[in-house]
SERO-4910 file (N, C-alpha, C, O; in steps of 0.05 Angstrom, whole numbers):
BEGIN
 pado doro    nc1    nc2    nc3   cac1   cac2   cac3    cc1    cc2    cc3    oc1    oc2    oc3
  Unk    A   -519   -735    170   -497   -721    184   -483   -700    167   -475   -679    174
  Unk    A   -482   -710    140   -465   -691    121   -480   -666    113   -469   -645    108
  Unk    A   -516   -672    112   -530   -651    117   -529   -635    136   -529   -612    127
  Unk    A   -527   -638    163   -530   -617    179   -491   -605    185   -488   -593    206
  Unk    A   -477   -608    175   -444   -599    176   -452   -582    151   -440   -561    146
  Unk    A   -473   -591    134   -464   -570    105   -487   -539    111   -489   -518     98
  Unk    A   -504   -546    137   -520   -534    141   -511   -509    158   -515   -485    156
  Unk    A   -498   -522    173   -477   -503    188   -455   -487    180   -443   -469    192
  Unk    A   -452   -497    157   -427   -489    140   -443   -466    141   -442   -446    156
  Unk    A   -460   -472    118   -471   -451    106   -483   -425    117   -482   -403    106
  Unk    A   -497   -433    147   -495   -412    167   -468   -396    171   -465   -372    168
  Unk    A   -449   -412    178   -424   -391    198   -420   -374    169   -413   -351    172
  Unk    A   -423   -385    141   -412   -369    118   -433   -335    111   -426   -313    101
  Unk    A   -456   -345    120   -475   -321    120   -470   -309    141   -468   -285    136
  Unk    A   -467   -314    170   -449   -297    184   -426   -283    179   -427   -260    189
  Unk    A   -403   -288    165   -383   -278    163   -388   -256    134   -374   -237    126
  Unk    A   -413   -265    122   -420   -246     95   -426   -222     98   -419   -202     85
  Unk    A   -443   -224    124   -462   -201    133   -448   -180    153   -452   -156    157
  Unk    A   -429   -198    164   -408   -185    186   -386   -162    171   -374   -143    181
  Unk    A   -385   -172    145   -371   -151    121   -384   -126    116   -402   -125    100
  Unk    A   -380   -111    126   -380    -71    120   -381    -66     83   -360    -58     73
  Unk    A   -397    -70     68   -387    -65     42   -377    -37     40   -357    -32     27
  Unk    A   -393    -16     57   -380     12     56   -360     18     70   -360     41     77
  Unk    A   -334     -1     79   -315     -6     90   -305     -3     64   -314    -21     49
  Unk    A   -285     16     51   -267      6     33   -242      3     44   -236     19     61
  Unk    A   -223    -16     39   -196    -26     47   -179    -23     28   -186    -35      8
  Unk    A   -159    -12     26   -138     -5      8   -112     -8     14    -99     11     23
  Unk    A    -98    -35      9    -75    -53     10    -47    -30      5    -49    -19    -17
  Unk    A    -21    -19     21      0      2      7     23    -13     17     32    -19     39
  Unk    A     33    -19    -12     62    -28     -6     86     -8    -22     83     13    -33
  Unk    A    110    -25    -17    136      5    -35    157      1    -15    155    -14      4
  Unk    A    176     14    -22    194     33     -8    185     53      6    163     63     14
  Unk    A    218     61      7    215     94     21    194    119     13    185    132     32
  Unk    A    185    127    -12    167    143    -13    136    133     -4    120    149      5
  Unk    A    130    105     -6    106     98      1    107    107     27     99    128     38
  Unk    A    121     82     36    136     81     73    128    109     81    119    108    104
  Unk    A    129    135     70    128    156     76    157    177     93    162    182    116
  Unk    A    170    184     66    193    197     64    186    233     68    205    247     66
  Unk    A    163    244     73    162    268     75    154    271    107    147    255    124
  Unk    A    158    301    107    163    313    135    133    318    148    118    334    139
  Unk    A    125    301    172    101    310    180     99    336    196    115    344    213
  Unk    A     74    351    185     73    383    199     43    379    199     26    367    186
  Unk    A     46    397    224     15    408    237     -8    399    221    -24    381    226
  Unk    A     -5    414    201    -36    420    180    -38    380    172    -49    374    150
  Unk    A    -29    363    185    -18    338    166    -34    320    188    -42    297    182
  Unk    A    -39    332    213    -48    321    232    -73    329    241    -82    315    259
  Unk    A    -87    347    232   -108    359    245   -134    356    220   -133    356    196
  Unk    A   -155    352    239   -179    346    232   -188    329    209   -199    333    188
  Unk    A   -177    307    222   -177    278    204   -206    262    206   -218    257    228
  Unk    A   -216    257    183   -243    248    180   -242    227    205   -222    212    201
  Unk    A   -258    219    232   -261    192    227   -274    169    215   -282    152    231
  Unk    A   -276    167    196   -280    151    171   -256    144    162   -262    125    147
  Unk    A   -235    147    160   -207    146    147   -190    133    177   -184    144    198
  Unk    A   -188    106    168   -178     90    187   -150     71    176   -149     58    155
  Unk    A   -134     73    193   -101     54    194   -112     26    213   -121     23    236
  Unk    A   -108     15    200   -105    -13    208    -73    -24    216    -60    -37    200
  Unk    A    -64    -16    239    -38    -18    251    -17    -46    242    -27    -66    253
  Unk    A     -1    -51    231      7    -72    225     40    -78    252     56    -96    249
  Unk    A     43    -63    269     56    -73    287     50    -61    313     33    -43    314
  Unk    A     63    -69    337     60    -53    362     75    -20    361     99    -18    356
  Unk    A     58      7    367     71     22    370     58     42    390     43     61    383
  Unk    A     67     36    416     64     37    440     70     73    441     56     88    455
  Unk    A     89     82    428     98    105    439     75    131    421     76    155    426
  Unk    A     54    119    400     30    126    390      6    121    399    -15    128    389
  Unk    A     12    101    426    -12     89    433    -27     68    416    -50     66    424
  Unk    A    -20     54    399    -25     31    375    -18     -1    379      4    -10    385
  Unk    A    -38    -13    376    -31    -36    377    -32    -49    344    -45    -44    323
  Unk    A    -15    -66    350    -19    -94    323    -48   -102    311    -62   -119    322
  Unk    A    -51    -96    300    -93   -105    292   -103    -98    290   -119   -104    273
  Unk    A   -107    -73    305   -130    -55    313   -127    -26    296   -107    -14    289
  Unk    A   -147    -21    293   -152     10    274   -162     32    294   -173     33    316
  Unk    A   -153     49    274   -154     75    289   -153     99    271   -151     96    247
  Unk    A   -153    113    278   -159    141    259   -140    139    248   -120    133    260
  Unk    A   -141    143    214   -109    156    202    -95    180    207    -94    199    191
  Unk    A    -83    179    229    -62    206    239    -37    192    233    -30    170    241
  Unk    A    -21    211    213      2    201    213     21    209    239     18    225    257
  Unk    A     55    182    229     55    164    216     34    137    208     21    129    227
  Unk    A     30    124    182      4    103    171     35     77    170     30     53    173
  Unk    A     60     84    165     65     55    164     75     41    188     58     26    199
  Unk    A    103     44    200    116     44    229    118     63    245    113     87    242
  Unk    A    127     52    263    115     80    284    133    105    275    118    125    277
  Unk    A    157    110    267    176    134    271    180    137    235    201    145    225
  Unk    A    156    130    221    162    135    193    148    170    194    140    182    214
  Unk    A    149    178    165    139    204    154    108    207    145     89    194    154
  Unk    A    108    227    127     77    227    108     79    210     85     99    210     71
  Unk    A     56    193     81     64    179     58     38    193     38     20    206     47
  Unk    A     42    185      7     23    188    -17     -6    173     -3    -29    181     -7
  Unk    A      1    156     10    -27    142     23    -43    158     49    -66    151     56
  Unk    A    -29    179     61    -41    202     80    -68    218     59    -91    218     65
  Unk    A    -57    231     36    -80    245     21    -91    228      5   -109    238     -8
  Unk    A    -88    205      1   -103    188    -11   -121    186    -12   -138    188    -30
  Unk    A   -121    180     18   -147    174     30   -167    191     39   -190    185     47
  Unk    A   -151    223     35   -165    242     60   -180    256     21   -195    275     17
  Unk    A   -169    240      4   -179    255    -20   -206    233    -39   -221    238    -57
  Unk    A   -201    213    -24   -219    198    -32   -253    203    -20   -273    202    -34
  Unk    A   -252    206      2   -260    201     26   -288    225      6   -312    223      1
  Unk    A   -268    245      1   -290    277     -5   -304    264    -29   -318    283    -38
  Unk    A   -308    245    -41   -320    235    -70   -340    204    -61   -354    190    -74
  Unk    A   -332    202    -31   -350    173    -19   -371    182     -3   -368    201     12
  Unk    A   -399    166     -5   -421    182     12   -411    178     45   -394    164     56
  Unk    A   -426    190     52   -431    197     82   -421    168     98   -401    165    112
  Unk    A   -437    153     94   -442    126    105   -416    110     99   -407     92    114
  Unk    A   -405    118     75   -376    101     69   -352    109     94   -354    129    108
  Unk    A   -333     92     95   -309     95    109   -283     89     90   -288     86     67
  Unk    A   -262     88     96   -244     81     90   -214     77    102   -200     93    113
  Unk    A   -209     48     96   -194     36    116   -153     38     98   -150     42     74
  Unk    A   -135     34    113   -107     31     95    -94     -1    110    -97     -9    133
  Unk    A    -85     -9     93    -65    -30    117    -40    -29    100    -44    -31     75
  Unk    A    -17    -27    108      3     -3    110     30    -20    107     42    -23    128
  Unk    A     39    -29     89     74    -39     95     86    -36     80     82    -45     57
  Unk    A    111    -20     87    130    -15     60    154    -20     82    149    -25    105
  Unk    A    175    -18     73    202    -26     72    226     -9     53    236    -16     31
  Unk    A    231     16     70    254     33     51    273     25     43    282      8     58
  Unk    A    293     30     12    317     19      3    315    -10     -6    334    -24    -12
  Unk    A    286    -18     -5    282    -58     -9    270    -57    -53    260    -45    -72
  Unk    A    281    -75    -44    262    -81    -83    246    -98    -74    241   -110    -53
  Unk    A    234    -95   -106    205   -108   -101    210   -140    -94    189   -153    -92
  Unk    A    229   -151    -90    236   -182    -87    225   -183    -46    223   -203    -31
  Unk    A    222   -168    -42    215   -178    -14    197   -182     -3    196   -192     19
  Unk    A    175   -171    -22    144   -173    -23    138   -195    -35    114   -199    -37
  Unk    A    155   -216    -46    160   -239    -60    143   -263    -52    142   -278    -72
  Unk    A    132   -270    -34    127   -297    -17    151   -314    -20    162   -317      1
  Unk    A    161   -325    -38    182   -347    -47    208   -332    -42    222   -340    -23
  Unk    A    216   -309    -56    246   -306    -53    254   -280    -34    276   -269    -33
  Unk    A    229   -274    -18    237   -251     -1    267   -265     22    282   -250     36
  Unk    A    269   -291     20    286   -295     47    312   -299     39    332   -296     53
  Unk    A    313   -307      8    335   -306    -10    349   -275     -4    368   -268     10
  Unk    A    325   -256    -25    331   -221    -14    344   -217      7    368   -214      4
  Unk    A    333   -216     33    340   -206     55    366   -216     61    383   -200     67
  Unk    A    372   -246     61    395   -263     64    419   -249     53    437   -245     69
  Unk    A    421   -242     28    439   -235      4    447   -192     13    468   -181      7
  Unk    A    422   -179     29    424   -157     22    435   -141     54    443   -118     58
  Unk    A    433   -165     73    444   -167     99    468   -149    104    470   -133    122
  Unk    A    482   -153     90    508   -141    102    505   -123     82    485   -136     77
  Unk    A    505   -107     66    499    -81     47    489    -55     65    496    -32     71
  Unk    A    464    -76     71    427    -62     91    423    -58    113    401    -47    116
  Unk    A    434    -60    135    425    -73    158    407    -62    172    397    -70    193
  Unk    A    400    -38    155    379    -14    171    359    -28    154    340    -33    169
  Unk    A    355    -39    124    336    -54    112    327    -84    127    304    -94    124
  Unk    A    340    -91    136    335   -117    146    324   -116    172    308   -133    179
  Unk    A    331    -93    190    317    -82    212    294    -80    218    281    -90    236
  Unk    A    289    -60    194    253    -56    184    241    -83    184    225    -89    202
  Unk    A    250   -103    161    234   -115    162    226   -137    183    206   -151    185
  Unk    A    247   -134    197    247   -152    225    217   -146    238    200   -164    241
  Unk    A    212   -115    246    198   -101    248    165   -118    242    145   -121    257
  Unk    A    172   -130    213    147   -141    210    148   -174    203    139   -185    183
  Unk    A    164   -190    233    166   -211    235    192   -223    212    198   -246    206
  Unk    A    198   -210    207    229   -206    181    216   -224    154    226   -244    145
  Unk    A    189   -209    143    162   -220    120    143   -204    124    123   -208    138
  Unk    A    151   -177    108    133   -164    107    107   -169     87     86   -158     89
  Unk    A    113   -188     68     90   -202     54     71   -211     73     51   -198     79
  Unk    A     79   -235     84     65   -245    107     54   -232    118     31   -241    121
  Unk    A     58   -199    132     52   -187    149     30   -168    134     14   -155    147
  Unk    A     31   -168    110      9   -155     95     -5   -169     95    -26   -156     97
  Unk    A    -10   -196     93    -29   -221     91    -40   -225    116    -61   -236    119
  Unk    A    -26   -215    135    -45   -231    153    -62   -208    166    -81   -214    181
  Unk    A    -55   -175    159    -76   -157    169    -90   -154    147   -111   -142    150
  Unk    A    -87   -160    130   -106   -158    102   -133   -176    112   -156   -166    115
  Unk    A   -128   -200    117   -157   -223    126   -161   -203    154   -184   -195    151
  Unk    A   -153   -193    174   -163   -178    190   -181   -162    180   -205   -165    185
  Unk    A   -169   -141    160   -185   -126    149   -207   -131    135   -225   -114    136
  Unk    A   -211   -154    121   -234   -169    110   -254   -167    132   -276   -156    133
  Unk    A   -242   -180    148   -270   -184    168   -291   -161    167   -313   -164    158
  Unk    A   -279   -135    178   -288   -115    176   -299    -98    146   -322    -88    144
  Unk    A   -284    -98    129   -285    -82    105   -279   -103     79   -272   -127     80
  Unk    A   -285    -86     56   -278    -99     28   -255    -84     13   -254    -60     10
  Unk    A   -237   -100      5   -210    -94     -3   -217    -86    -30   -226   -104    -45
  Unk    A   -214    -61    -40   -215    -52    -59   -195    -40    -82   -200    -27   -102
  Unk    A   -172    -51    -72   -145    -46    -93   -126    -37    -73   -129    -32    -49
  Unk    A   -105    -35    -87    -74    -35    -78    -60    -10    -88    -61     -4   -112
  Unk    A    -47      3    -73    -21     31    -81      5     19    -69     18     12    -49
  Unk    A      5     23    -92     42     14    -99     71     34   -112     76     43   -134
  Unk    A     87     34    -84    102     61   -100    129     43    -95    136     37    -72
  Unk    A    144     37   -115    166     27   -110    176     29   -132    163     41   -149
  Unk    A    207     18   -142    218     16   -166    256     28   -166    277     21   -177
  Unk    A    247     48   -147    287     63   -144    308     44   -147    326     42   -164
  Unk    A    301     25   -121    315      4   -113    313    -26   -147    327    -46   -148
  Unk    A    298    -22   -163    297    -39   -175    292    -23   -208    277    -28   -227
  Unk    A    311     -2   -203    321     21   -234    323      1   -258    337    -19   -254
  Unk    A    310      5   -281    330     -9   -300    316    -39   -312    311    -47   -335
  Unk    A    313    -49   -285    301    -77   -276    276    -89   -297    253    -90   -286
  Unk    A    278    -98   -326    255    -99   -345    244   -112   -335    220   -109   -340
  Unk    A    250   -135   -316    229   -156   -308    211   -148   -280    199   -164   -266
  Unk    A    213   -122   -279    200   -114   -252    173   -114   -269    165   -138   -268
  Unk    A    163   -106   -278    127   -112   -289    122   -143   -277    107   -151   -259
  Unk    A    136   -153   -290    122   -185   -285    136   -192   -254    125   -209   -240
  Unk    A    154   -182   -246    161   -191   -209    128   -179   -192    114   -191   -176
  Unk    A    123   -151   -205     94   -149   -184     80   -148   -195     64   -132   -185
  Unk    A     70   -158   -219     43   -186   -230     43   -200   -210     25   -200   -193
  Unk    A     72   -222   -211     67   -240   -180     56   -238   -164     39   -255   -159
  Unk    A     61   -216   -150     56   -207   -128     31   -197   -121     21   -196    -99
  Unk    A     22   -191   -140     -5   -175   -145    -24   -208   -147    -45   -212   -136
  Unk    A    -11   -222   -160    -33   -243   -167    -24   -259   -141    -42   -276   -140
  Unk    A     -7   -264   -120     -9   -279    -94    -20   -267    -85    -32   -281    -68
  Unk    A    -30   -234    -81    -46   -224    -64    -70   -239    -64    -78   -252    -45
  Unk    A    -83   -236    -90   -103   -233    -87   -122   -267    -93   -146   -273    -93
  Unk    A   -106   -279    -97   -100   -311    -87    -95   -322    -57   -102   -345    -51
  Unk    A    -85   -308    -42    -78   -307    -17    -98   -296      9   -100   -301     33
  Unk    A   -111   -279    -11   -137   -263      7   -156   -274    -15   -164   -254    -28
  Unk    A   -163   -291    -23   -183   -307    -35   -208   -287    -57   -233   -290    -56
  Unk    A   -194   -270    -73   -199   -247    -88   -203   -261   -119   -185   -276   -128
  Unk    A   -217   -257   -128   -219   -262   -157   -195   -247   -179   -191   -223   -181
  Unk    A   -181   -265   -193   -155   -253   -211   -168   -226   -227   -189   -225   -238
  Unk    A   -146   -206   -223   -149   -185   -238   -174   -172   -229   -189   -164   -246
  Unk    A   -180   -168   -204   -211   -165   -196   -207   -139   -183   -226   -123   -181
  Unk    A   -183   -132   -175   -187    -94   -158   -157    -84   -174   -137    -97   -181
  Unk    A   -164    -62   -176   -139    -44   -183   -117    -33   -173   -118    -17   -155
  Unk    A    -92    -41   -186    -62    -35   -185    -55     -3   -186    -44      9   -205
  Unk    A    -63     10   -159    -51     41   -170    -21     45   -161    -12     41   -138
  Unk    A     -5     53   -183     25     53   -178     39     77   -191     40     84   -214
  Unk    A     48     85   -170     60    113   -181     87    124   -189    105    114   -175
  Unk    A     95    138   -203    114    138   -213    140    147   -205    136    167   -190
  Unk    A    168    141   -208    187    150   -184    188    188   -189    170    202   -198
  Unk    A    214    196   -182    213    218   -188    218    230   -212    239    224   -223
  Unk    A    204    245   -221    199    247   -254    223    257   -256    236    265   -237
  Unk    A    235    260   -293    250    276   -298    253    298   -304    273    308   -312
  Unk    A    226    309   -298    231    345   -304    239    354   -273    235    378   -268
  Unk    A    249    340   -252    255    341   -234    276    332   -231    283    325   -208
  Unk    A    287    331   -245    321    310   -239    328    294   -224    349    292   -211
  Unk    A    305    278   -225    303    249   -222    325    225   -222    336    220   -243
  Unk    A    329    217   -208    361    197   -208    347    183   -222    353    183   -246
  Unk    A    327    166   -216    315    135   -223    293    142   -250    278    126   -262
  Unk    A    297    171   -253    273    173   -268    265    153   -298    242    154   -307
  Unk    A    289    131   -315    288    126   -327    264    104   -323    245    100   -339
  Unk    A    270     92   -298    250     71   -287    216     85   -293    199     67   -289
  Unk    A    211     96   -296    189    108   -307    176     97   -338    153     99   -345
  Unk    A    195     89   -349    178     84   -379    176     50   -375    163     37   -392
  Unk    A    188     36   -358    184     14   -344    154      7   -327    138    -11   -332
  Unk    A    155     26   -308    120     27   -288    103     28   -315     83     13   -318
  Unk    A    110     43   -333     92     59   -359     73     26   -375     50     27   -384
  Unk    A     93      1   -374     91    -16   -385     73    -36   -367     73    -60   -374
  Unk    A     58    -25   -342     48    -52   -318     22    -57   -327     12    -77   -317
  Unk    A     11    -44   -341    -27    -43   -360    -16    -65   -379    -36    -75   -391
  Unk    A      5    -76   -386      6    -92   -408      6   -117   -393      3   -136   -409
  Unk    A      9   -124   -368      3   -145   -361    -14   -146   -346    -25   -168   -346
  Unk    A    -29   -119   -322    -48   -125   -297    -57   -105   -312    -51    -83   -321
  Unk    A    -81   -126   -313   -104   -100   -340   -123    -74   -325   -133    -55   -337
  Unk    A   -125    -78   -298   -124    -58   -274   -103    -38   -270   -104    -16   -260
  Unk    A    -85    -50   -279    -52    -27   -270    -66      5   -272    -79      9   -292
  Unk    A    -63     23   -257    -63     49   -265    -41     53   -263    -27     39   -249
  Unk    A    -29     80   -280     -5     95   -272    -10    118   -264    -27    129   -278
  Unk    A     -1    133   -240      1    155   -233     23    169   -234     43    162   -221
  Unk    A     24    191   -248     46    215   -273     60    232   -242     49    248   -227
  Unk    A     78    224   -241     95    237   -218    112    267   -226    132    278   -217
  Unk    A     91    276   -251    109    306   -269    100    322   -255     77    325   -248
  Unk    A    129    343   -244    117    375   -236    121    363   -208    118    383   -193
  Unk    A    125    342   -192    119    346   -166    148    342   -155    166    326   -161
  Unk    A    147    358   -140    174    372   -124    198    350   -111    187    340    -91
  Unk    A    216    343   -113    233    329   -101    250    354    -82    251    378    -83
  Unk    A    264    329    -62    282    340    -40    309    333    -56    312    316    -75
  Unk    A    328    350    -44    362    346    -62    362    325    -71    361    324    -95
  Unk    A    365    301    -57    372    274    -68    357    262    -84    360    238    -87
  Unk    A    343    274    -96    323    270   -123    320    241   -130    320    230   -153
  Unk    A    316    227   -100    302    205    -93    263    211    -86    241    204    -95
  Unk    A    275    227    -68    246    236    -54    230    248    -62    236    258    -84
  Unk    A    201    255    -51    183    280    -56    189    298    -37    202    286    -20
  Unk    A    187    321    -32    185    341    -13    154    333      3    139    318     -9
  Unk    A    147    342     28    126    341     40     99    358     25     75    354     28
  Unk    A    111    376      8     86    388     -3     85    363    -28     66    347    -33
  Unk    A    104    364    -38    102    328    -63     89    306    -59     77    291    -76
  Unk    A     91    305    -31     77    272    -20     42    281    -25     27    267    -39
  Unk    A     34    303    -13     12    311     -8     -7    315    -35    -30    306    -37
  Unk    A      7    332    -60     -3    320    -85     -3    303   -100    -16    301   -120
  Unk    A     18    282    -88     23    256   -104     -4    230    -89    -13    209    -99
  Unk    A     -9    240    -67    -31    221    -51    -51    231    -58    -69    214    -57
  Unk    A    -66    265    -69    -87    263    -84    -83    263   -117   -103    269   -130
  Unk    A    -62    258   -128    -59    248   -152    -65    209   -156    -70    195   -175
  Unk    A    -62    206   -137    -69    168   -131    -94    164   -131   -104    144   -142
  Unk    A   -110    186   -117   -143    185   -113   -156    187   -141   -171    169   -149
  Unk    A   -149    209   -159   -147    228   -176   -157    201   -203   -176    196   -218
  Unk    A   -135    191   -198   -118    172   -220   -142    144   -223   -151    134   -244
  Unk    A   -147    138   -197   -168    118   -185   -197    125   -199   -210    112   -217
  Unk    A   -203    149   -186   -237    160   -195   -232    166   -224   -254    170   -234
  Unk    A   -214    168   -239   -231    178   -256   -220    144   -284   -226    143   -308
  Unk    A   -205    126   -268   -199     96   -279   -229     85   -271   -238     67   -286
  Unk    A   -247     96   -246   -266     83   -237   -296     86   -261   -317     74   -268
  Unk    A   -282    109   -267   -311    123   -287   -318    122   -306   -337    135   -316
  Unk    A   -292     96   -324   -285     92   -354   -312     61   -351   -317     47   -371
***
């Protein structure tokens, strides 16, 4: 009897092997507001989008025609329905030009503006939210948005995405909200290492691309947080850094400008192919 359950096993497991797209790449984007996509969508931002370059929807957004689960062409908005352009729009549309024919490429999409990295936490995101409640309430909103656990909510379209595709690394743009913060390297180690523990990924097995806030030849509020990101290769031996110098901020020298987002998402690709070629 224990033979034929292990026999079966072993079938439904070669089913679900073969059912995997290896030329599906999947690329995990978490952050704040600049990931989230803080720049202005225009025309040229929308038109003639590979389809090969696919959003994997992580909530209902009815007024885009989008459901929860399901993929669909990457037309921005890629995170919630009424967000901007994010670094993950050219990412992908820059990757895409260096993958053969037959490849695709997939995003699954959650950020959370004004949040630190504590909410992507599994353990203390509810502590976070609890504590940042009355400060946030437009932060706590969002994350309601995604069952009020946006970790969770990355986890559970991520094994969606498996089914279909192979998860090939993570973009990560966060840090404003967590300036200063020396122990932020090792808060998204954590996080990086429940991912990929959580989606049943071998440690240290896909790469950390994380980009840098707004530089200071730009007058950068947070820019100090920069020699901080500088330090994430010393613990996730994958970490890339992507150099956020020269690219344009809006007044509040929080943001990118929409032409910023657009070189900072083929600076992510950029950063990737040529970490891929060492």
């Amino acid at each position: 009897m224990k033979r034929i359950f292990l026999v079966f096993g072993l079938f439904f497991l070669t089913i679900q092997t073969f059912a995997q797209n290896k030329n599906f790449h999947i690329y995990l984007c978490i952050g704040q507001s600049n990931m989230e996509g803080a720049g202005r969508i225009q025309a040229q931002d929308t038109l003639d989008i590979d389809s090969r370059f696919k959003i994997l929807e992580a909530l209902d957004c009815p007024e885009l025609g989008r459901e929860k689960g399901k993929w669909y062409t990457a037309k921005p908005p890629l995170c919630r329905c009424k967000t901007g352009l994010s670094p993950a729009d050219y990412f992908g549309r820059t990757m895409l030009k260096s993958m053969k024919k037959k490849q695709s490429l997939g995003l699954v999409h959650v950020a959370v503006a004004g949040s630190k990295i504590e909410i992507f936490d599994k353990e203390k995101y509810k502590t976070y939210l609890d504590t940042s409640a009355a400060e946030r309430p437009w932060m706590i909103k969002m994350a309601d948005a995604y069952g009020g656990n946006p970790y969770q909510r990355l986890v559970e379209m991520a094994k969606i995405a498996q089914k279909e595709g192979v998860i090939k690394g993570i973009l990560l743009h966060q840090g404003e909200s967590n300036t200063g913060d020396k122990t932020w390297p090792a808060k998204v180690k954590k996080i990086y290492d429940d991912l990929l523990s959580d989606l049943n990924l071998a440690p240290n097995s896909i790469p950390l691309i994380a980009g840098e806030v707004v530089n200071a030849d730009q007058g950068g509020k947070c820019a100090i947080h920069n020699e901080i990101i500088a330090t994430l290769p010393q613990s996730i031996p994958k970490a890339i850094i992507v150099s956020s110098k020269g690219i344009p901020a809006v007044p509040d020298k929080l943001h990118f400008t929409t032409e910023g987002v657009r070189e900072f998402g083929k600076r992510y690709a950029e950063a990737l192919l040529k970490f891929s070629k060492k």
